[in-house]
Structure formats: structure tokens, C-alpha cells
N, C-alpha and C positions, 0 to 999 in steps of 0.2 A: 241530200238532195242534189247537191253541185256536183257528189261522184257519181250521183247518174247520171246527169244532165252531159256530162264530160264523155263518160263512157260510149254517149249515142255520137258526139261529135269524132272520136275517135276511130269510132267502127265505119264511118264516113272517111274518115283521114284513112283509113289502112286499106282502105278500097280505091282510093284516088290515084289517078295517070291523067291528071289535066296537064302536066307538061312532063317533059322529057327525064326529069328525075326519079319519076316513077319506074322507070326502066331502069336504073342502076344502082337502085340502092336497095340494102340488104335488111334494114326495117324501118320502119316508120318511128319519128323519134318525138314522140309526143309531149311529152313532160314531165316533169319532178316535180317534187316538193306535196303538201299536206293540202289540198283543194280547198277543205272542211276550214282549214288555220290559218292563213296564208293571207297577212293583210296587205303585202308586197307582190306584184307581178313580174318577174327577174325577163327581160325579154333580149336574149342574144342574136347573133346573125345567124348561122345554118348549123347542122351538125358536122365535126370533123369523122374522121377514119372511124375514132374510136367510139364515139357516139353513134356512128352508125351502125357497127359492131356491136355494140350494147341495147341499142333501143334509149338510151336514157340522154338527156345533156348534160353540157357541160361533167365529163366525166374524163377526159383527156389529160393531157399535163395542163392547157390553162384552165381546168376546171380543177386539176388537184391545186392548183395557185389559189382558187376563187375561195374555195373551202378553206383557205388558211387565212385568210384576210375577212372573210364572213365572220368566222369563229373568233376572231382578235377584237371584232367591233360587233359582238357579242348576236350575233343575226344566225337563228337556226335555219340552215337549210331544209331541215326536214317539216319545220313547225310553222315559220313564218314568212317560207317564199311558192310561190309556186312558176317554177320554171321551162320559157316556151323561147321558141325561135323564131325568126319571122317567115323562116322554112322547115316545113317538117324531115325533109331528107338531102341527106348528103349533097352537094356539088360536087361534080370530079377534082379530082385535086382540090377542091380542099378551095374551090375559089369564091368569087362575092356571086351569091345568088342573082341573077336576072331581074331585071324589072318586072317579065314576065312568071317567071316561076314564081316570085312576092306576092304581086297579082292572083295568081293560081292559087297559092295561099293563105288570103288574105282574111278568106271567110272560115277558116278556122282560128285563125289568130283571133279575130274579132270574136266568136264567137265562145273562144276559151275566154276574154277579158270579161266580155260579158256577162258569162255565168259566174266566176268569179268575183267582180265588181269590188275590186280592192282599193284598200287607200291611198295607197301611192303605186305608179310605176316605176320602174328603174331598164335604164335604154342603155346597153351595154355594147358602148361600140357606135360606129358612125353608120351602119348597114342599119341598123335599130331605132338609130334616131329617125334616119331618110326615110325609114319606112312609114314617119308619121307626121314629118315635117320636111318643105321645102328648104333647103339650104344655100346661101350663094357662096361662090367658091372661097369667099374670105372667110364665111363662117368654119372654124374647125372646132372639134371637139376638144382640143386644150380652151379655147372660149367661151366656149357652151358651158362643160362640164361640172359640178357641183351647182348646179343654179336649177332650182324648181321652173318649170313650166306649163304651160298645159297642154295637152292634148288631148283631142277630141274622135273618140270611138264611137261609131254607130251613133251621134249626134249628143252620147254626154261625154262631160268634161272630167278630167282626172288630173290630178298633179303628177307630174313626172320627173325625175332628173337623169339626167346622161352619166355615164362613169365611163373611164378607161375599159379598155377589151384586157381579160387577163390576159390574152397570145401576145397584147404589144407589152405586159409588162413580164414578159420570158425573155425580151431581147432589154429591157431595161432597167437591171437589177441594183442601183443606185437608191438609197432610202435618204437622201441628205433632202434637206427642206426645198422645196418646190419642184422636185422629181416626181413624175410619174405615180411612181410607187406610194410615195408620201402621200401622194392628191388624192390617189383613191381609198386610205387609210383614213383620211378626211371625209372624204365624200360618203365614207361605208358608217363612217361615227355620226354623222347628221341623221343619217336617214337612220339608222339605229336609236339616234335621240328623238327624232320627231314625230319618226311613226309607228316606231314599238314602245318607249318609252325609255331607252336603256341606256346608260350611261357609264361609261371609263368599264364596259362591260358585263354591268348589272341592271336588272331589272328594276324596275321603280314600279312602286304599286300606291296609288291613289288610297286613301284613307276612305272607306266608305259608312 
């Protein structure tokens, strides 16, 4: 029922030119991951080059990063995330989406969480967070990051947490203790304990 519900939002998204990305980009980049399984909503900033190339996210080198750090703190990309952007197509170069193009987008975002209606979110990046929270310029995403929140779609409430963008951890390949790298090794083993049940990489199954 959610992959049809999805499929009609889609067929909306692939028709869209409400801002000026519709005119440069080479597909519309919808989403990954298992609709049906997907107790996680992975939500990144836009699509790069190659995601736009592809149709799919996170598929670029920081999406081959993401997959190796999911799989390490035992989180199926294909089972237990379903992955969207806060923009469906490309930026030129590759830059931060517009207020306006967000905007423009915002009713598919919404309306993928929606039909989905998952346990947690996960806000990859500082474009992802803004997208659903006011920020003041002291707030950054080393402050933020690993700490549940809420926010609020279409008037319900979801827990969320913020993680590193894989792209800033291509330029910061250091794993020593309170690096980057290390935090989001952390941050991916919580939300793996909490909201799939899975621990030091294994699944844990309730006795019933």
C-alpha cells in the first residue's frame, strides 16, 4: 500500500518545474531504500552529479562512504531505510539547495514521511536539519549531532537525530576518538540500538 501511495507522489515529482532545477536536471531522484521495511527515514541535502545521473541517492563516493559505515553498525540500506533528499534534483554544481527550491519541494518531502510514518528520522547534514528547524548561527551540527529531537511534519511529532554529511567525512578521514568519523560510528550504533534493536552488529529478537 505505501509503494502505491509513493508511486502516485512520484509520478507528481517527475512532472514538476515549480523552480528552475527542473530545467537542468537529468532525472528526478526520488528515493531508495524498502518503503514496505523501512522503520528509518534517511533524509540528505540534494542529489550530486551522480545521483542525478543515476535516478537514485546517495550513490556517489559519499554515498559509497555511507554504505560502509551503515553496514559496520549493522543498518540495511536496502531493508531498514528509506532514502529521500530535501530536494528531488540536482543543484548546479553541486551547491546548497535554495530556500526556494526546498520550498518547491517540500510537499513531496512531506508527503514521502508521511506515507511512510516511521520511527525515527535521521537528518544527514546541516541542509536537512534547516530544513525542519530554526537554527542560530551558534547552533552547529557538531552540537546538535547524536542527540534525539523532535520534529514535527504535517502537525505529527517524530524523533529525529542529526549525523555528519558523508561528503564532510571524505575530507576527514582521521578515526581517533572524537573525530568526525568516530561520532558518526556512534551516532549510526545508537540509532541501530534503539530503533532496530541491533547491537555491536547483530540483531536482537524479543522472546515472544
Amino acid at each position: 500500500m505505501k509503494r502505491e501511495c509513493l508511486e502516485i507522489v512520484e509520478k507528481k515529482c517527475q512532472s514538476c518545474r515549480a523552480c528552475a532545477l527542473g530545467a537542468t536536471r537529468h532525472n528526478v531522484v526520488f528515493s531508495d531504500g524498502n518503503p514496505e521495511t523501512a522503520k528509518i527515514v534517511f533524509i540528505g541535502e540534494a542529489p550530486g552529479e551522480t545521483e542525478d545521473m543515476e535516478g537514485r541517492p546517495f550513490v556517489g563516493r559519499a554515498g559509497q562512504l555511507l554504505n560502509e559505515f551503515l553496514a559496520e553498525a549493522g543498518i540495511s540500506r536496502e531493508e531498514d531505510l528509506y532514502i529521500i533528499n530535501t530536494v528531488k534534483c540536482r543543484p548546479p554544481e553541486n551547491r546548497v539547495p535554495t530556500d526556494l527550491e526546498k520550498a518547491c519541494c517540500s510537499k513531496f518531502l512531506k508527503a514521502q514521511i508521511d506515507i511512510i510514518k516511521p520511527q525515527a528520522i535521521v537528518l544527514c547534514g546541516s541542509t536537512a536539519l534547516k530544513s525542519f528547524m530554526e537554527l542560530d548561527k551558534k547552533t552547529t551540527i557538531s552540537k546538535i549531532r547524536g542527540q534525539w529531537l523532535t520534529i514535527s511534519v504535517d502537525g505529527v511529532d517524530y524523533q529525529a537525530m542529526t549525523i555528519f554529511h558523508p561528503s564532510y567525512l571524505l575530507r576527514n578521514h582521521s578515526m581517533e576518538e572524537g573525530s568526525p568519523r568516530r561520532l558518526m560510528q556512534q551516532d549510526l550504533a545508537q540509532i541501530s540500538s534503539e530503533i532496530l534493536g541491533v547491537k555491536n552488529g547483530k540483531r536482537e529478537f524479543s522472546a515472544v
